[in-house]
PDB file of N, CA, C and O in Angstrom, chain B, residues numbered from 101:
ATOM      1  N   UNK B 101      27.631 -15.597   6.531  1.00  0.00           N
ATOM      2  CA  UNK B 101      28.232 -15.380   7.842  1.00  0.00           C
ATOM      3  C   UNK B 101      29.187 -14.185   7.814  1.00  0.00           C
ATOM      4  O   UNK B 101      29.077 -13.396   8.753  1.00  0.00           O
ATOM      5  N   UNK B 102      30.220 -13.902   6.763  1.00  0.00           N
ATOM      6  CA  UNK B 102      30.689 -13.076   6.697  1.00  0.00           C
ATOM      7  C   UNK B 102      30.215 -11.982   6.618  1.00  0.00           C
ATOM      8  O   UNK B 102      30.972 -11.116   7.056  1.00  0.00           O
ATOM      9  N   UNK B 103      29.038 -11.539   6.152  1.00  0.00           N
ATOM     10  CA  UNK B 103      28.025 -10.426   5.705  1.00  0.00           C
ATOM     11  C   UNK B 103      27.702  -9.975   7.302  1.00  0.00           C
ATOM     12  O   UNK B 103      27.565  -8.774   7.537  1.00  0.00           O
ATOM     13  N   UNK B 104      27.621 -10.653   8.053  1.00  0.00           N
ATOM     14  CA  UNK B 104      27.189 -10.474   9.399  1.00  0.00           C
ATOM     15  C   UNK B 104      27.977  -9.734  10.346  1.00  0.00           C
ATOM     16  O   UNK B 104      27.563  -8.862  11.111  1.00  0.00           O
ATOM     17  N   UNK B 105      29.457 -10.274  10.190  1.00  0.00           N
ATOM     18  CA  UNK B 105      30.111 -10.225  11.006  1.00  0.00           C
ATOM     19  C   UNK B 105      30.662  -8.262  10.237  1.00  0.00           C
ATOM     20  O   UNK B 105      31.029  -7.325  10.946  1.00  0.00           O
ATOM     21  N   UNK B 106      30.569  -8.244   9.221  1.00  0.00           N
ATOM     22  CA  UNK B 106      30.512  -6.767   8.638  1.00  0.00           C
ATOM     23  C   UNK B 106      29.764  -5.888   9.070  1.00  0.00           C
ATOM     24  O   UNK B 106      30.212  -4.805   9.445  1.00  0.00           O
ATOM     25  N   UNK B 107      28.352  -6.218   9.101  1.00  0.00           N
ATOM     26  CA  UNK B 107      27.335  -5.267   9.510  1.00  0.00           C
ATOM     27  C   UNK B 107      27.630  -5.104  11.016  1.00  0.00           C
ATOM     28  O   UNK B 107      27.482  -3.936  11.377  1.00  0.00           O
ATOM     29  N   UNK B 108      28.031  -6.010  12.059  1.00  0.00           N
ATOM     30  CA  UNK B 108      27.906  -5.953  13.733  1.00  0.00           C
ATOM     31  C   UNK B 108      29.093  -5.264  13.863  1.00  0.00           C
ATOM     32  O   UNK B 108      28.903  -4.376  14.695  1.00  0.00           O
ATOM     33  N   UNK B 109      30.754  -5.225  13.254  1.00  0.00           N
ATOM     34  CA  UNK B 109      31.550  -4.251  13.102  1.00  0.00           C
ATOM     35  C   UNK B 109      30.907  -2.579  12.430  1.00  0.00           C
ATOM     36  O   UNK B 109      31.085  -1.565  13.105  1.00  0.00           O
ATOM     37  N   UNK B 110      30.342  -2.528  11.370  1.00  0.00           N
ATOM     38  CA  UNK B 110      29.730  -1.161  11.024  1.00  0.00           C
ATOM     39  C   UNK B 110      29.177  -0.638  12.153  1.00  0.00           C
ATOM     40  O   UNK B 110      29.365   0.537  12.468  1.00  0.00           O
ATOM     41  N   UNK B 111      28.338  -1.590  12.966  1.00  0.00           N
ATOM     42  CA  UNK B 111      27.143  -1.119  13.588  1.00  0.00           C
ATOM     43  C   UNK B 111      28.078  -0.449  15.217  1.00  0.00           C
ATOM     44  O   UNK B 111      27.997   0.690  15.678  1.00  0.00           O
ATOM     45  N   UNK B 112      28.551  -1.127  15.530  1.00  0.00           N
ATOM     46  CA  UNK B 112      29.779  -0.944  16.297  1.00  0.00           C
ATOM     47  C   UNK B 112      30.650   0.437  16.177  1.00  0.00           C
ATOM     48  O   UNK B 112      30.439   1.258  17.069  1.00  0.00           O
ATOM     49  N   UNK B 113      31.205   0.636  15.592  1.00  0.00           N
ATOM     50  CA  UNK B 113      31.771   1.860  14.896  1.00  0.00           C
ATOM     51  C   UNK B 113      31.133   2.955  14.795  1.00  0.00           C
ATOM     52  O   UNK B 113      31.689   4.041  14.959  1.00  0.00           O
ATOM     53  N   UNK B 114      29.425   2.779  14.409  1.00  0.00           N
ATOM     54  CA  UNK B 114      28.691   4.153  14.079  1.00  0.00           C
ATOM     55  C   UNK B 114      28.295   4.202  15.573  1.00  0.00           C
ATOM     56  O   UNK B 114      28.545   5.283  16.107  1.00  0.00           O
ATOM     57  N   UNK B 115      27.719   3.240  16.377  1.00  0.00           N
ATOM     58  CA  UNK B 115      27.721   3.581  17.937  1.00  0.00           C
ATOM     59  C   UNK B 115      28.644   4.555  18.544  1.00  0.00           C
ATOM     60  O   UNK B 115      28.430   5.698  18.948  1.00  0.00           O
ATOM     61  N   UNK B 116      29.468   4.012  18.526  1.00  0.00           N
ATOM     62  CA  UNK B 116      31.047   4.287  19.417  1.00  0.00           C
ATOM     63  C   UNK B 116      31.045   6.107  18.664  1.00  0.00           C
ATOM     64  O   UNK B 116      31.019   7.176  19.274  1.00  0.00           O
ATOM     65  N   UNK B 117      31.075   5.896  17.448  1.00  0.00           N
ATOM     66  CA  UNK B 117      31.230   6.923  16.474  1.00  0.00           C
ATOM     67  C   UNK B 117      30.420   8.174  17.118  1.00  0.00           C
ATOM     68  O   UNK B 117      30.900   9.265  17.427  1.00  0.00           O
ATOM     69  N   UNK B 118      28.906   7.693  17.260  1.00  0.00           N
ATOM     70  CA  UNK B 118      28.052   9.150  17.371  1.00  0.00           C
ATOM     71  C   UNK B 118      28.608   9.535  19.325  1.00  0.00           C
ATOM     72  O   UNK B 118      29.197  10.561  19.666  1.00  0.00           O
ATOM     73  N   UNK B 119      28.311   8.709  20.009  1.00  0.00           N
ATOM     74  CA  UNK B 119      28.974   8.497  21.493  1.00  0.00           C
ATOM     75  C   UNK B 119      30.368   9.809  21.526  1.00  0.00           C
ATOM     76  O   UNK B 119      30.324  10.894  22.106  1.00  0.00           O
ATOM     77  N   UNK B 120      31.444   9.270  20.752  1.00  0.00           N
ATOM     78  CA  UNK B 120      32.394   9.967  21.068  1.00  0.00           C
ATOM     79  C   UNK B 120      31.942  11.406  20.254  1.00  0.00           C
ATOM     80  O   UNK B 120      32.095  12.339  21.043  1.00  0.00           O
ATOM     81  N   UNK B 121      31.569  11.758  19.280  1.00  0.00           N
ATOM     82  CA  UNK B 121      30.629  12.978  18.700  1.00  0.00           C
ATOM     83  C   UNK B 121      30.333  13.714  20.320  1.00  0.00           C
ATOM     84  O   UNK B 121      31.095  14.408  20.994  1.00  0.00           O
ATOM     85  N   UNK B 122      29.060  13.297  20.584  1.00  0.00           N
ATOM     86  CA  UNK B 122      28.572  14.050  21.413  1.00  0.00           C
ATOM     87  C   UNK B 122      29.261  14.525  22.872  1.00  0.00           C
ATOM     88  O   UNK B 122      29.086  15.571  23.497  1.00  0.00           O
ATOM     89  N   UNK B 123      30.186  13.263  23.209  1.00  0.00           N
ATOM     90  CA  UNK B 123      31.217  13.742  24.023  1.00  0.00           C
ATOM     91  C   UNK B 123      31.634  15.354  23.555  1.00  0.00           C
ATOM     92  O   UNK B 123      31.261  16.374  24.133  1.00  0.00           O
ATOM     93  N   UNK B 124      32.533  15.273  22.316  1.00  0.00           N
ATOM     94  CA  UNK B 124      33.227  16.298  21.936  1.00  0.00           C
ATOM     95  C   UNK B 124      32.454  17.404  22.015  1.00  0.00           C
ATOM     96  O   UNK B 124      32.882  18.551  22.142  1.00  0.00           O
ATOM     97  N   UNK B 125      30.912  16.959  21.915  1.00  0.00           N
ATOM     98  CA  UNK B 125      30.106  18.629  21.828  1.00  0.00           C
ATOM     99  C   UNK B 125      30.055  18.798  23.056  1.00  0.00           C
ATOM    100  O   UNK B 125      29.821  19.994  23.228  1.00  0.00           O
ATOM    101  N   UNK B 126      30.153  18.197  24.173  1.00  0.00           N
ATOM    102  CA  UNK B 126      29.696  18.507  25.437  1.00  0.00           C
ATOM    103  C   UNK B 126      30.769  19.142  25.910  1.00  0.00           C
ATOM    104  O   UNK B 126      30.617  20.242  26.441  1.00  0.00           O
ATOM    105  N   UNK B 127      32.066  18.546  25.798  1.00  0.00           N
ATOM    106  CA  UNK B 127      32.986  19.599  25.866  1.00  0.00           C
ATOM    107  C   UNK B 127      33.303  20.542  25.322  1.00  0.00           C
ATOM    108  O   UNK B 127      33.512  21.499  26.068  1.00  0.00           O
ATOM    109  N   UNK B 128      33.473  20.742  24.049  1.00  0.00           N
ATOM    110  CA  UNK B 128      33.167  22.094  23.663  1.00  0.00           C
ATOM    111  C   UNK B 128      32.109  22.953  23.974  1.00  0.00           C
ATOM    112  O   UNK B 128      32.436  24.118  24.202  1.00  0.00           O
ATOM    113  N   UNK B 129      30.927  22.672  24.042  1.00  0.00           N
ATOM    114  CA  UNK B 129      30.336  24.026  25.025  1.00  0.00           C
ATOM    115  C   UNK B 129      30.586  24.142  26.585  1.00  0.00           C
ATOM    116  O   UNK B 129      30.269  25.109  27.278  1.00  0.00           O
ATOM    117  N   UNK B 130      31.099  23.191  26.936  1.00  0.00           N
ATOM    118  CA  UNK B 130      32.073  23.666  28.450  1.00  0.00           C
ATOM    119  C   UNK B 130      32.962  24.450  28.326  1.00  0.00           C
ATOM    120  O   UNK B 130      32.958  25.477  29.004  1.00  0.00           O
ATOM    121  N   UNK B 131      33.889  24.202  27.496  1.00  0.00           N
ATOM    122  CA  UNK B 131      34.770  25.274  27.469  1.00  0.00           C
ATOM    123  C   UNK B 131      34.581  26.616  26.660  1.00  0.00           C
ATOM    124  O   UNK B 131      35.244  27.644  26.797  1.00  0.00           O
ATOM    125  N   UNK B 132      33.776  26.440  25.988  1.00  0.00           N
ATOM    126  CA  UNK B 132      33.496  27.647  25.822  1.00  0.00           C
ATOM    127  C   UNK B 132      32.613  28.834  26.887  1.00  0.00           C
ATOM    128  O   UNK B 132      32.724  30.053  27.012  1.00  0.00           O
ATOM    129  N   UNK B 133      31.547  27.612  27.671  1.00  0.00           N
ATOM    130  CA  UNK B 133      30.827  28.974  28.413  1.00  0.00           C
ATOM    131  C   UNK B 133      31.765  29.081  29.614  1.00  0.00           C
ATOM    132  O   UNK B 133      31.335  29.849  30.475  1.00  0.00           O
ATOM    133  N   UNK B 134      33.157  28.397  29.943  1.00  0.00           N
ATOM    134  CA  UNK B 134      34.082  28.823  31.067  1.00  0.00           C
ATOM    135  C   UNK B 134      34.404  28.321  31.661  1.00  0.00           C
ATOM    136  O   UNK B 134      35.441  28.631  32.247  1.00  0.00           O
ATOM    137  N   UNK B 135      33.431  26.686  32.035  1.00  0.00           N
ATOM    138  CA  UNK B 135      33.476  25.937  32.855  1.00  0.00           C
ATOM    139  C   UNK B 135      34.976  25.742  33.428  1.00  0.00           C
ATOM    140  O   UNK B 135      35.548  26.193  34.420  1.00  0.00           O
ATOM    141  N   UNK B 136      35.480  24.632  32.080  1.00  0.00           N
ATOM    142  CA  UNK B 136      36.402  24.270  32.279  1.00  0.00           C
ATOM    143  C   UNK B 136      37.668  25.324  32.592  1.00  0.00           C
ATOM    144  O   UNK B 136      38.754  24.804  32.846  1.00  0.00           O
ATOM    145  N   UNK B 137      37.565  26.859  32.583  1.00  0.00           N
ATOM    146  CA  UNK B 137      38.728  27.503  32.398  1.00  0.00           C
ATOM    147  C   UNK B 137      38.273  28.772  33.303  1.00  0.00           C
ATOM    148  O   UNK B 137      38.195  29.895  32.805  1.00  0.00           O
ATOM    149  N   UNK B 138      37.884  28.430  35.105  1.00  0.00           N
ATOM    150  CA  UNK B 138      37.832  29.289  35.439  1.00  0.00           C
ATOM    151  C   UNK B 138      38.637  30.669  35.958  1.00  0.00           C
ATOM    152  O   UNK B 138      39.787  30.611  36.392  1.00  0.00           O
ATOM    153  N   UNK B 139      37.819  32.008  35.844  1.00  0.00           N
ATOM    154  CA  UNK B 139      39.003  33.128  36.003  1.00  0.00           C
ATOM    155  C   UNK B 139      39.625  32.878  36.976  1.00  0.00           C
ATOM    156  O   UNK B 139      39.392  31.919  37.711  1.00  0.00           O
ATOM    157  N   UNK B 140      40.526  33.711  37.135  1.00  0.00           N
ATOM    158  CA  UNK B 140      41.077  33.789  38.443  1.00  0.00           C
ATOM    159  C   UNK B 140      41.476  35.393  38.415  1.00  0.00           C
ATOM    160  O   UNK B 140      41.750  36.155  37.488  1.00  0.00           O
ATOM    161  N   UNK B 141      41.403  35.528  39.558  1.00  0.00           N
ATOM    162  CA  UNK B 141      41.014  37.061  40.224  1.00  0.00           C
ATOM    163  C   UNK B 141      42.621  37.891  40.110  1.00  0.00           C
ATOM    164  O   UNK B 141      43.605  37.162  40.241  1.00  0.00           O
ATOM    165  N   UNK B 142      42.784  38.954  39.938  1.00  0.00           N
ATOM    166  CA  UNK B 142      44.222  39.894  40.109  1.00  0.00           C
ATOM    167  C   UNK B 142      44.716  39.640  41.412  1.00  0.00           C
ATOM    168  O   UNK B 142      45.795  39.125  41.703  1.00  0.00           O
ATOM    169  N   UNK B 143      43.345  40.270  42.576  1.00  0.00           N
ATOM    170  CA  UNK B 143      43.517  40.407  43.734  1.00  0.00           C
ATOM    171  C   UNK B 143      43.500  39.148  44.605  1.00  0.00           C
ATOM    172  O   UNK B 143      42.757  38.224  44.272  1.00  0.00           O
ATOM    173  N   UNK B 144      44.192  39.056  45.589  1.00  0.00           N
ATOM    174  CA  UNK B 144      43.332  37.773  46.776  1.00  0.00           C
ATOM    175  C   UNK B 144      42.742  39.116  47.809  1.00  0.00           C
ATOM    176  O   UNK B 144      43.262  40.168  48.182  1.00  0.00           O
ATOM    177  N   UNK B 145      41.405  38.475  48.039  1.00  0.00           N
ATOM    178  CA  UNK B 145      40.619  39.055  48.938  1.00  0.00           C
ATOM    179  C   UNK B 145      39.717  38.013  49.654  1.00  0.00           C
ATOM    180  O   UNK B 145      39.139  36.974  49.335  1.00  0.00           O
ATOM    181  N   UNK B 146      39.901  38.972  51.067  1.00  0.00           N
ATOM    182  CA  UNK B 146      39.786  37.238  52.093  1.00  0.00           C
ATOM    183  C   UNK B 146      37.915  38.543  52.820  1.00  0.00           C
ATOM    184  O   UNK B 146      37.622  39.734  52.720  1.00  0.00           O
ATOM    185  N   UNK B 147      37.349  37.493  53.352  1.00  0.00           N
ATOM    186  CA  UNK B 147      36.548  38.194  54.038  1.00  0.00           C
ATOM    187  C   UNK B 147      37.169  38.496  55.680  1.00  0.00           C
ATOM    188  O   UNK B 147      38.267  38.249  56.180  1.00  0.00           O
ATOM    189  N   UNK B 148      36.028  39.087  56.189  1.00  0.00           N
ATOM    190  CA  UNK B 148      36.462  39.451  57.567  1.00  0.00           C
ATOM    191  C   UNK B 148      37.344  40.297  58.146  1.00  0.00           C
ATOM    192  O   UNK B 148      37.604  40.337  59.348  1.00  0.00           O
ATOM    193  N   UNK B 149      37.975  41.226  56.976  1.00  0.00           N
ATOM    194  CA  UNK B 149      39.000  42.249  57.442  1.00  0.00           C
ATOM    195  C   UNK B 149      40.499  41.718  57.356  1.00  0.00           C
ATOM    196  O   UNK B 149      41.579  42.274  57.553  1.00  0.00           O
ATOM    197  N   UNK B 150      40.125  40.356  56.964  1.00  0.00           N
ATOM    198  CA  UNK B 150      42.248  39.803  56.758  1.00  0.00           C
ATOM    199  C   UNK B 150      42.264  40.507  55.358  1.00  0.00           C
ATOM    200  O   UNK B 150      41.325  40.482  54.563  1.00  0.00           O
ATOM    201  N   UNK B 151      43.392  41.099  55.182  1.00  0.00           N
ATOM    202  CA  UNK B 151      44.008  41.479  54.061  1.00  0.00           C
ATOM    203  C   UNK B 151      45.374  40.897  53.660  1.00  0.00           C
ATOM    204  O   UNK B 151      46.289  40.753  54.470  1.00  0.00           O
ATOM    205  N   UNK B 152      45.462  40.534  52.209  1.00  0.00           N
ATOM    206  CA  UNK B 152      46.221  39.770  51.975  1.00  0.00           C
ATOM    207  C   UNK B 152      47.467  41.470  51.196  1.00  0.00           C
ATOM    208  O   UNK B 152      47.087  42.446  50.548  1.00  0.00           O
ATOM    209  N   UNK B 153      48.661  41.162  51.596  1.00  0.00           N
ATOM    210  CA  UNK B 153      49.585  42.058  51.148  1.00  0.00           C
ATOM    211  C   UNK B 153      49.993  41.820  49.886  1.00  0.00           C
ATOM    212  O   UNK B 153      49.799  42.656  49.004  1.00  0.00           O
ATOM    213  N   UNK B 154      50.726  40.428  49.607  1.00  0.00           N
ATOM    214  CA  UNK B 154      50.982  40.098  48.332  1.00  0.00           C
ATOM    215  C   UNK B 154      51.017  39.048  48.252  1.00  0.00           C
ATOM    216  O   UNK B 154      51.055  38.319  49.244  1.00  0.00           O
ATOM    217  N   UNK B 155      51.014  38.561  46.881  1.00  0.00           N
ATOM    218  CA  UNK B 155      50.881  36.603  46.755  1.00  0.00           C
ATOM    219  C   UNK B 155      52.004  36.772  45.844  1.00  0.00           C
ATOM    220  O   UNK B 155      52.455  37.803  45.347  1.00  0.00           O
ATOM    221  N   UNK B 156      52.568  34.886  45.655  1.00  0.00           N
ATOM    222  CA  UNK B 156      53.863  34.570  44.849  1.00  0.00           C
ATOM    223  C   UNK B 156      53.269  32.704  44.809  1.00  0.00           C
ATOM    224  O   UNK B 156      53.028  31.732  45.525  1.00  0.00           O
ATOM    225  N   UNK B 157      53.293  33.166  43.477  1.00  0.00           N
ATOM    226  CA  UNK B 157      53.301  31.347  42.642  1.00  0.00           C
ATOM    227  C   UNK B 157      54.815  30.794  42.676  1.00  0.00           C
ATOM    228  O   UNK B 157      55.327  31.697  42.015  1.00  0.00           O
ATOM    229  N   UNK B 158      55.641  30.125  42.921  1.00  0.00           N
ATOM    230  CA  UNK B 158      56.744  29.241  42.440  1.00  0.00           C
ATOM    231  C   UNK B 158      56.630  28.589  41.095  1.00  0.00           C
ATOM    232  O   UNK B 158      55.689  28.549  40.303  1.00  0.00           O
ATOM    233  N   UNK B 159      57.611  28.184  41.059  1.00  0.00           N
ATOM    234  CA  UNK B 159      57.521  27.419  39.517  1.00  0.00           C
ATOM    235  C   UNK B 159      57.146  25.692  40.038  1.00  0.00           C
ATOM    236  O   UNK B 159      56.718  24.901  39.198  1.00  0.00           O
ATOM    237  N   UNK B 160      57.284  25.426  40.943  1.00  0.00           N
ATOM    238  CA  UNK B 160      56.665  24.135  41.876  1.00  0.00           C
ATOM    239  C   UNK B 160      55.627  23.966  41.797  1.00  0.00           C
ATOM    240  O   UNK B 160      55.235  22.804  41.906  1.00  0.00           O
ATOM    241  N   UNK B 161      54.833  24.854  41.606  1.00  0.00           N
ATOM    242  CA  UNK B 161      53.315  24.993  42.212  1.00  0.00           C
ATOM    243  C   UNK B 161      52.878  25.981  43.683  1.00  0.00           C
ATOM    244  O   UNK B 161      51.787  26.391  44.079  1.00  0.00           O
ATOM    245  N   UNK B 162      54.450  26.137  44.302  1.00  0.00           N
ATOM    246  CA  UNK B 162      53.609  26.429  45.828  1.00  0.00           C
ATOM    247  C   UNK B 162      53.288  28.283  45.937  1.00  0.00           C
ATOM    248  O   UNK B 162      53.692  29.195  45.215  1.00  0.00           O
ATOM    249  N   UNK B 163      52.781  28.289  46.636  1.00  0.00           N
ATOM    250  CA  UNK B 163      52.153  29.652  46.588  1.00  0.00           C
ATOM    251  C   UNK B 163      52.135  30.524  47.915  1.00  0.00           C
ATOM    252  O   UNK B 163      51.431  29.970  48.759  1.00  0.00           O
ATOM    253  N   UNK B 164      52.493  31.292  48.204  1.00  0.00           N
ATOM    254  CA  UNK B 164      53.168  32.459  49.117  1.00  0.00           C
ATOM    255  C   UNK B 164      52.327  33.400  49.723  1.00  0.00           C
ATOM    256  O   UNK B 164      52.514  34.265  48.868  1.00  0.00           O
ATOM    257  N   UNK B 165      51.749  33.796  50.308  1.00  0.00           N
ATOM    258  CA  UNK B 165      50.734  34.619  50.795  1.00  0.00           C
ATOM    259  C   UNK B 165      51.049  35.638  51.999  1.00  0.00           C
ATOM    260  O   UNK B 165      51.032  35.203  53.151  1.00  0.00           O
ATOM    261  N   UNK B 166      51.364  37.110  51.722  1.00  0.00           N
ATOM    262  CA  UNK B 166      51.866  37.507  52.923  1.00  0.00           C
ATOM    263  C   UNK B 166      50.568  38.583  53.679  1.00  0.00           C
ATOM    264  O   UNK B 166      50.234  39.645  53.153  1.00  0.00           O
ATOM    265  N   UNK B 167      50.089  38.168  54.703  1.00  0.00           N
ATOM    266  CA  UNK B 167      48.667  38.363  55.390  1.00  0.00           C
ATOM    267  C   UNK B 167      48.923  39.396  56.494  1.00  0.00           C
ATOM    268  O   UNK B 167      49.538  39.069  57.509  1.00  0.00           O
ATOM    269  N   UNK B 168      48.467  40.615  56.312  1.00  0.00           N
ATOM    270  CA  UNK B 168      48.582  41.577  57.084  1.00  0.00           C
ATOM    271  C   UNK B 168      47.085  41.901  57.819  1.00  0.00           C
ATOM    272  O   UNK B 168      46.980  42.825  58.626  1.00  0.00           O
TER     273      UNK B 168
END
């Protein structure tokens, strides 16, 4: 009985084991081809002829946009 309850823990472990593996590869080639870390542009450019004058991030998060 004990022999059993060893092997269904091993077996358990190498599951879980290869599972979280392939996780890690899936994210690593996300972040590598960009997914996860897309650019972000110098400029803001709007269509339709709005032009944006200048932008401002806060340290908040909020963001400033002055639209000429």
């Amino acid at each position: 009985m004990r022999m059993r309850k060893g092997q269904t823990a091993m077996e358990y472990l190498m599951t879980y084991g290869w599972a979280i593996l392939i996780i890690m590869v899936v994210l690593a080639v996300l972040f590598y081809l960009g997914v996860l870390n897309p650019p972000i542009p110098e400029q803001c450019v709007f269509p339709a002829g709005i032009t944006c004058i200048s932008s401002k991030l806060n340290t908040t998060g909020g963001l400033t946009l002055l639209i000429g």
